[in-house]
N, C-alpha and C positions, 0 to 999 in steps of 0.2 A: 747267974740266972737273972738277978737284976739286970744287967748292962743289957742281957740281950733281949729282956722285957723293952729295957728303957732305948736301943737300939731299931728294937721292932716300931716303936709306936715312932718313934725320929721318923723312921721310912717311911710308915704310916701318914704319917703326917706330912710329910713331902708329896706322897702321892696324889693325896688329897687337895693340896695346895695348887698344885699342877692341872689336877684336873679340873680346880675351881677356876684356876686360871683361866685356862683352853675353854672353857664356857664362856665364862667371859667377855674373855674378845670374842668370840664366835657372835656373842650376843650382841657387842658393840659393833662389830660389823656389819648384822642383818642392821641393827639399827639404821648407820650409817646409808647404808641401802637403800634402806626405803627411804631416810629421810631425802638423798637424792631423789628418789623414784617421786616424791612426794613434790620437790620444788620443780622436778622438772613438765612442760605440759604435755599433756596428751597429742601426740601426731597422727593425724586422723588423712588416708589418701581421698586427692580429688573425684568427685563421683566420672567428670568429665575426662578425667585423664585415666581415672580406672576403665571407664566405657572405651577410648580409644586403644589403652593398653589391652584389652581382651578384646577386641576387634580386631588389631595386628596379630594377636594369637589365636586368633582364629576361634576364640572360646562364645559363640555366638548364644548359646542358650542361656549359659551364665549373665553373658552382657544385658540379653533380652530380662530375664529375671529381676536383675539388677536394678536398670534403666527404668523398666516401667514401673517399678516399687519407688525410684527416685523420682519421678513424674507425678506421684500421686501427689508429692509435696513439692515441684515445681512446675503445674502444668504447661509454661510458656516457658520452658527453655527448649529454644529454639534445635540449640547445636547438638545437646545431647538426647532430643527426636530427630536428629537429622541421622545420628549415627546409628541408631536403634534402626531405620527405615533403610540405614542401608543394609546392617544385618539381619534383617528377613527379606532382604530383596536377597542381598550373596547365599541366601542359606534356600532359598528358593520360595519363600512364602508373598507376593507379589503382593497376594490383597492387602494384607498384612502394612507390609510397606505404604504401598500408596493410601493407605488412610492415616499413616504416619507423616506424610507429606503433603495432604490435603488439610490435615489440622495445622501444619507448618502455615500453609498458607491462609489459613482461617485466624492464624493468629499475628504474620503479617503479609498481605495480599498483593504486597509489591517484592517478594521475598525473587529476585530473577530466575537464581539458581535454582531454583523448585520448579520456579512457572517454567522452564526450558524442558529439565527432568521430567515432569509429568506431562507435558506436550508431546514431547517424544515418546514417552510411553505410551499416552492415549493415541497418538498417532498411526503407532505399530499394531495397539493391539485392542484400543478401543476401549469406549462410545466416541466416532468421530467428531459427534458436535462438540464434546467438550475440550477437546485437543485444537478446536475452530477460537473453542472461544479462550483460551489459553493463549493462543498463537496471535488474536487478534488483542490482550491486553499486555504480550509482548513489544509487536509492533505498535501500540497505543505510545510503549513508553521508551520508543528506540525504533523511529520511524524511520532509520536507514539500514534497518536491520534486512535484508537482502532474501539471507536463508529462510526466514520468517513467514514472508509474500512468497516467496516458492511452495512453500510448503502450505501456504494457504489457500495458492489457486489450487496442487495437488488436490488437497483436503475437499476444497469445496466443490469441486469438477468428479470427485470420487461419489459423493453424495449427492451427485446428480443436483447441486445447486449452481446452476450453469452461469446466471445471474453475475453472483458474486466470482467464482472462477474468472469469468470476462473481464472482472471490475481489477483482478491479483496480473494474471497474467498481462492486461492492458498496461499496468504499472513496470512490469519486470519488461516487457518488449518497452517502452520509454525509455527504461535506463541503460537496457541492455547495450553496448557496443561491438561488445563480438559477435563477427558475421554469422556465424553457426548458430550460435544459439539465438542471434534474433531472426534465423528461418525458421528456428524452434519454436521458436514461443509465434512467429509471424502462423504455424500451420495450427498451433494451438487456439487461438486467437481467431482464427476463420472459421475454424470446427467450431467454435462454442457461441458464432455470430450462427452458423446455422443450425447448432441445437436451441437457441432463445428466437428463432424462427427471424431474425433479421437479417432477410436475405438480402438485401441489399449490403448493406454494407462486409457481408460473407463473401458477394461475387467480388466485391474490391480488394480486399484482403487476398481471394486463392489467383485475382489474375492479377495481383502485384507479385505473389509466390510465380506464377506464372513466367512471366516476363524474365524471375532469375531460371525459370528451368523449364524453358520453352518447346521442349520436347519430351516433356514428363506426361505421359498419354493419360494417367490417370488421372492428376488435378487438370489436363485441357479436357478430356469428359466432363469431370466437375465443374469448372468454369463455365464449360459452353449450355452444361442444362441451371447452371444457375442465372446465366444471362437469360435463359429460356421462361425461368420464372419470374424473371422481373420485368420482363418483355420489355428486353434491351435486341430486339431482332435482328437489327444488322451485325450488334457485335457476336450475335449467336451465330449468326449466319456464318460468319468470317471463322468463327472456331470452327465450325462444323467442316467448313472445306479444309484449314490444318488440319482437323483429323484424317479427313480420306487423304490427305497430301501424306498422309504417317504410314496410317494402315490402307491402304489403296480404297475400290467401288466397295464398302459394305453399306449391302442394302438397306440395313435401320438407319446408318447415317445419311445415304442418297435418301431414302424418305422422311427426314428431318428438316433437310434443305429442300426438299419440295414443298411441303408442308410450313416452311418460313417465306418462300418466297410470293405463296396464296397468300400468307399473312399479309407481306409487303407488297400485293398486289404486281407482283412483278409475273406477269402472266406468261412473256413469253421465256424466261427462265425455268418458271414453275413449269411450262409442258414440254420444255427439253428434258427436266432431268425428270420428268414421270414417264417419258419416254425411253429416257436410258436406263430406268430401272424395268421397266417391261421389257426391252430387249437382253439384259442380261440376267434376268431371273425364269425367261422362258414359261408358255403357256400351265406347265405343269404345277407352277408357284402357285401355293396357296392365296397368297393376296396378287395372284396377276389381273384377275377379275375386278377387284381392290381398285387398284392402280389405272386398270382400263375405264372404272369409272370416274375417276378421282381428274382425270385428263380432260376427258369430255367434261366436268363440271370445270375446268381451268380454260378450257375450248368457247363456253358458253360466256364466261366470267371476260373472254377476252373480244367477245362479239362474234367467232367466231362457230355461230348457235348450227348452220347450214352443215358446216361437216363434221361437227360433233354429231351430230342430226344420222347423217351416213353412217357413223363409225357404230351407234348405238344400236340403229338396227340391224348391222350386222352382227353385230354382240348379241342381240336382241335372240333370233331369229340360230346360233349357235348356241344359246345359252337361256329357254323359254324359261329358266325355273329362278334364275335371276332376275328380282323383283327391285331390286338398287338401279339395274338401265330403264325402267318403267319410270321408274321417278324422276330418274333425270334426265330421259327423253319428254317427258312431261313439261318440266320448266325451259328445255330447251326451245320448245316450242312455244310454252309462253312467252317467250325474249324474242320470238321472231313476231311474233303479236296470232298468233295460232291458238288463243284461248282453250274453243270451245275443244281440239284438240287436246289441249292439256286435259282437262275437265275430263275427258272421256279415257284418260291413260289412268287417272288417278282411279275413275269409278270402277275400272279392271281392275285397280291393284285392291280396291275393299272387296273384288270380289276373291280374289285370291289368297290375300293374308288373311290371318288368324283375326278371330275377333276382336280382342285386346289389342289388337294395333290400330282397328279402325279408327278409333279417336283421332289419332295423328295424322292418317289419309285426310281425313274430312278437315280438319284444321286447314292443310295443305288446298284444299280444293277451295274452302271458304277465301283462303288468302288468295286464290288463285284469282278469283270472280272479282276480291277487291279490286286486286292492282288491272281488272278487264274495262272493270267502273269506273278506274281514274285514266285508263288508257280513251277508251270514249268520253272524258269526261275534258280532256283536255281538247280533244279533236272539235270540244263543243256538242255533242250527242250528249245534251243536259238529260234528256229524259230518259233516251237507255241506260245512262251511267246510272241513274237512281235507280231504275229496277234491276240491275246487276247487280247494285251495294245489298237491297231487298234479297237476290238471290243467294248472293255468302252469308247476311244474316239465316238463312233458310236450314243453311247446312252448320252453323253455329252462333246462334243467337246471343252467346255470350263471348263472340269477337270484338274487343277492344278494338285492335287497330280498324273493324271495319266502321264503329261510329266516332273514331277521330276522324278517318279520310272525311265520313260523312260531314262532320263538324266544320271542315277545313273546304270542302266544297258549297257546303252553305253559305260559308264565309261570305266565300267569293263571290257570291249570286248576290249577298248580302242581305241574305235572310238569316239575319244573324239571331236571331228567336229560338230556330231549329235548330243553330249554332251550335249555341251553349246548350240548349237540351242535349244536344249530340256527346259534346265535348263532358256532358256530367255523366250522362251513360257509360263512356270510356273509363272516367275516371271513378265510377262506384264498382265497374268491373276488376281495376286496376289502379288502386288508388295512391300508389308509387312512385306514377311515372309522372317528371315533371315536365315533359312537353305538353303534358296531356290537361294542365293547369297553364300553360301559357297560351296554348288555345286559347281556353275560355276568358284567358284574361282578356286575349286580342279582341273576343266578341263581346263582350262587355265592354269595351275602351268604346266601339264602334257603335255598341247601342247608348254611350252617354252615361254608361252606369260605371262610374268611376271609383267611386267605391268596392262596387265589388270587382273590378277589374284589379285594385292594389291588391285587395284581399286575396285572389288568384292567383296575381304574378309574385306576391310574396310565396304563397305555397309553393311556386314552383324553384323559389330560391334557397326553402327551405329543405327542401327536396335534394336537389342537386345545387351547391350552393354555384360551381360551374357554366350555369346555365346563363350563358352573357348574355343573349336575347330577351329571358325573363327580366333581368336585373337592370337593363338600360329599358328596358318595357315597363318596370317599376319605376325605373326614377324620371320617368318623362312624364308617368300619371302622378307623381309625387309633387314634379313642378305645376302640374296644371291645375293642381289642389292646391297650391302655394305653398308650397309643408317645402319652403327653399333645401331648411339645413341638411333632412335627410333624403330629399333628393342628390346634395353635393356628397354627401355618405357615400350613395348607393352607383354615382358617376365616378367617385376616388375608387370607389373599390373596382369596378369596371377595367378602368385603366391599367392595372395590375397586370390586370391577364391580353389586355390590348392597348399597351403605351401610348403609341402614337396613331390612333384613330382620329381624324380630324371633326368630325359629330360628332365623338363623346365629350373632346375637349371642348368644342367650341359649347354645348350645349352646358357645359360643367362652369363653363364663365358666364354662359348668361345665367346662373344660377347665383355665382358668386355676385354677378350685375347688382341681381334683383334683391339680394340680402345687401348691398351696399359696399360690398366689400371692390370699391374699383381698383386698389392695387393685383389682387386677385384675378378679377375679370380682365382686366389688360394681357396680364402674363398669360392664362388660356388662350384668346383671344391671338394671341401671336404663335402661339404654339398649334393653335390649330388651323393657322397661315401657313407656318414652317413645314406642317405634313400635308396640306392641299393647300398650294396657291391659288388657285380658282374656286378655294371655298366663300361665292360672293356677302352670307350673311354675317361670317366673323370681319371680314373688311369692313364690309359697313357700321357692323356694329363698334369693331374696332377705332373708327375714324369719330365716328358719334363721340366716343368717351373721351379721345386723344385732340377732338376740334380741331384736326388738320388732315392734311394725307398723309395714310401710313408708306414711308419706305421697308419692303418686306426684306430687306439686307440688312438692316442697318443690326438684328437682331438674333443675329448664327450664335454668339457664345450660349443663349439662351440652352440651348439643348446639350446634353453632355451623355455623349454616347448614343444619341437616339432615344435612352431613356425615363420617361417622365416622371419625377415621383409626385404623386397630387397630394394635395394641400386638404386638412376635413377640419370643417369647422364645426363645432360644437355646438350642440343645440342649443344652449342657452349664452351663446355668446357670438355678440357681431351678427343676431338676427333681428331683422326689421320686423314688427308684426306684419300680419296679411294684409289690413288696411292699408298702409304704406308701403308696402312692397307691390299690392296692386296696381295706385296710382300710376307705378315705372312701366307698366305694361301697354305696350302701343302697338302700330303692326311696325313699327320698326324693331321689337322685338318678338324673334318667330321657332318653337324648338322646330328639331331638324330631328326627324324620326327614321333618317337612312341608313342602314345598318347593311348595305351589300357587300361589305368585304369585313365583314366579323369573322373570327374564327370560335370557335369550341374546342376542347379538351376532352368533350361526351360524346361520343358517338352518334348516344341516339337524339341528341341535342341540337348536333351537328346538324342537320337536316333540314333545310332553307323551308321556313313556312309558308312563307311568300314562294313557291315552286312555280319554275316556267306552268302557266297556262295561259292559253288565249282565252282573253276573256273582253272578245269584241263583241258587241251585241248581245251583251250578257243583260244589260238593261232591257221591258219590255219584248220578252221575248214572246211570239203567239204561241200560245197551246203548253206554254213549259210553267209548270206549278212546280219553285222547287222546295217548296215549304212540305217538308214530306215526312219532317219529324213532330214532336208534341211541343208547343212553345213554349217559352219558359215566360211567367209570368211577372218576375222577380225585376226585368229590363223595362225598360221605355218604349212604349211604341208597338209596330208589329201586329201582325194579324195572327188570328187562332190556325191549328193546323190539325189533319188529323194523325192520331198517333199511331206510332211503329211502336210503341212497348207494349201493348196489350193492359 
């Protein structure tokens, strides 16, 4: 019993020893464990390579979560808001994104790949301008960036900023070398010279397009009405016949070229082809009537007033209710000198047209009586011509042109008082017109009133700066006032628009003479030789400075090309006072006030003031008062008159 007490507790006791064991180590091995766990550190993943590994995986909301919880504690990393913007762009959230890529750029603003990314984007799908202004601090910073300027003329030609479009596109047809796309950009390029309304350089641009596709009917239309508005008439002209040489007789284009060649005064052209659109369009045509008046005014325009005269009363007399052949059998007849005719054709048509047109009748008829006043007025019939001017005033008291003629016939009688009273009428009625200031300068010159004569003919230069007659009319009274420097001003600028006139030049060197400037006055002085040899006061004056005889050969390189460029000397330099530059004044020096072969660029400028009349025995005429307006009391001289303005 003992052994197997003392047995038992043996076992006992092994078992115990075992299990104490097995604890044990179990215990020294957790240890172990952790003491590794403990020396070794903590491995924590990249936020940036976790955000790209869940973007390969496609795990977008996780990423999103993640990213912006890591942003709160790096707001400027760049790469891992780049990635974040791209997964709410793949997952479809766009706003999303792009303020993700707007803050990229707010944090660095030269960041390319963004500025590209969000250009494109704004580009497709908007606010335009900001994809403008993306696109243009792309190209700021990669000025050979190509796609860039494409996408910016696009851009700005979309948004109707045609401006800039011109400015992108102008850049790309520069570089452009391939033929194709420089007709591309060359049609682009013309469309946007005529949407910013410069039409001039639009016509050059679609007939250089032109010229490569010389049978493209739609840009030679376009060419030939853009030659039309810049009134280049012959080159219109010339299109207009390509066209009927394309598409054969159409009537709009036969009456374009009728209609250019009135322009072009080419009269008997213009009543061929109004002719051959009346024969091929037939009495039935709406504008035959049109066309048959439109002849007869090309009939009268060509002198040929007599059977235009025929043709109207036949129209006339076929067609009573057509009140257009009254008109211009009207003026027909005043071109044959058949006034009081006219006068009586017009007072039929007030009786027939509507009230509201009367005005324009009576206009007609006042003008009619003028041009009857200056017809008598030239023949010398001083005194009918002034009650005829009285009778157009009758029928419109506020006709300018008829108290210019008046101004411009008093002239000439030289009662120049009622002149410029005339000429101030005109111009309080019309105070625009600058012929209508170089009247009155010319009568003020003649009454001694000098002063106000500059004051005049400067108005009319400022008026129409054009007005070469004003402007050599200014600087003649500029030199007779001694005021040299801006007389040589207002002679340089003259010469511009008329090179080689031999009085401008010659008059421009006795200017340069009288300020002292004789290297100056020499070189005029021969140039106003080179263009009139028989101009005898630049010779003389010529030889005066030179102390010998000029040979007028010896001096051809002088001129280069025919054209002069003048010399302006400044007012306050290489001017002689007046004292001194009087003393040089002799009758060996004389200006030269000739101006018969001027030209103008103005139309209504154009218009000889000096106009043929006979004006024999215009002096002491018995019975003829032509002082018939109220005088002006501002001039020298002159007797009282009674007045015509009430």
């Amino acid at each position: 019993m003992n052994i197997l007490l003392v047995i038992g507790l043996v076992v006992f006791a092994f078992l115990l020893g075992w299990v104490y064991i097995a604890f044990l180590t179990n215990s020294i091995t957790e240890t172990k464990k952790e003491e590794t766990v403990s020396k070794e550190p903590l491995v924590k993943e990249d936020p940036l390579e976790k955000c790209q590994r869940l973007y390969e995986q496609g795990q977008y909301l996780e990423l999103q979560r993640y990213a912006q919880k890591e942003l709160t504690k790096n707001y400027g990393n760049i790469e891992l808001r780049r990635i974040l913007a791209k997964s709410f762009m793949e997952s479809g959230n766009d706003q999303a994104a792009i303020m993700h890529y707007e803050a990229i750029l707010n944090i660095s603003n030269n960041d390319l790949e963004t500025q590209e990314l969000l250009a494109r984007y704004y580009s497709e799908n908007g606010p335009k301008k900001r994809a403008i202004e993306l696109y243009e601090q792309i190209f700021l910073y990669d000025s050979g960036n190509i796609s860039a300027v494409e996408t910016l003329a696009k851009l700005n030609d979309e948004i109707e900023n045609w401006p800039k479009a011109l400015e992108y596109y102008s850049m790309l047809l520069e570089a452009e070398v391939n033929e194709d796309k420089i007709l591309e950009y060359e049609y682009k390029v013309a469309d946007l010279y005529l949407k910013t309304n410069d039409l001039e350089k639009s016509y050059e641009m679609y007939a250089k397009i032109n010229k490569k596709d010389p049978q493209n009917l739609e840009i030679l239309i376009l060419v030939a009405d853009l030659a039309y508005k810049n009134k280049y008439w012959v080159d219109c002209l010339n299109y207009y016949k390509r066209i009927i040489s394309i598409v054969g007789d159409d009537f709009e284009m036969l009456e374009k070229i009728a209609q250019l060649y009135v322009i072009l005064e080419n009269w008997t052209e213009a009543s061929e082809t109004y002719q051959k659109l009346i024969s091929l369009e037939g009495d039935q045509s709406p504008n035959y009537l049109y066309h048959q008046n439109e002849l007869c005014n090309v009939m009268i325009k060509d002198n040929r007033c007599l059977e235009a005269i025929d043709i109207l009363k036949d129209l006339i007399s076929q067609n009573p209710k057509e009140t257009s052949f009254l008109f211009t059998l009207a003026q027909a007849y005043a071109n044959v000198g058949q006034f009081q005719t006219g006068v009586n054709l017009y007072n039929k048509l007030l009786e027939i047209l509507p009230s509201e047109q009367s005005e324009i009748i009576i206009n007609y008829i006042s003008n009619l009586i003028c041009a009857w006043a200056l017809d008598l007025f030239k023949k010398g019939e001083y005194n009918q011509a002034f009650n005829k001017f009285f009778d157009a005033l009758k029928y419109n008291e506020e006709n300018d042109s008829v108290y210019f003629e008046l101004g411009r016939c008093n002239y000439y009688i030289k009662s120049y008082q009622d002149s410029v009273a005339h000429f101030k009428r005109a111009i309080s009625i019309k105070p625009q017109e600058s012929m209508y200031y170089f009247g009155l300068g010319c009568a003020y010159s003649e009454m001694g009133s000098i002063k106000n004569a500059k004051s005049a003919f400067q108005d009319a230069i400022n008026i129409n700066p054009m007005n070469i007659r004003a402007r050599i009319a200014y600087a003649l009274a500029l030199t007779k006032e001694l005021e040299y420097a801006q007389s040589i001003e207002q002679f340089s600028e003259v010469l511009k628009y008329i090179p080689n006139n031999a009085d401008t030049l010659y008059n421009l060197a006795l200017a340069y003479e009288l300020v002292g400037d004789i290297e100056r006055a020499i070189k005029y002085y021969k140039l106003a030789l080179t263009n009139d040899k028989k101009h005898k006061e630049a010779l003389h004056n010529l030889e005066l400075l030179l102390g010998e005889p000029y040979d007028m050969g010896q001096d051809d390189e002088m001129i280069d090309d025919g054209v002069i460029q003048a010399d302006v000397v400044r007012n306050d330099e290489g001017v002689e006072d007046n004292e001194t530059a009087q003393t040089k004044e002799s009758e060996n020096y004389m200006i030269v006030e000739n101006d018969e072969n001027l030209v103008s660029n103005d139309g209504a400028d154009a218009q000889d003031f000096d106009f043929d009349v006979n004006m024999a025995n215009t002096d002491g005429q018995e019975g003829f008062n032509g002082q018939i307006g109220q005088s002006d009391q501002e001039g020298e001289g002159g007797q009282g008159a009674a007045s015509m303005f009430g």
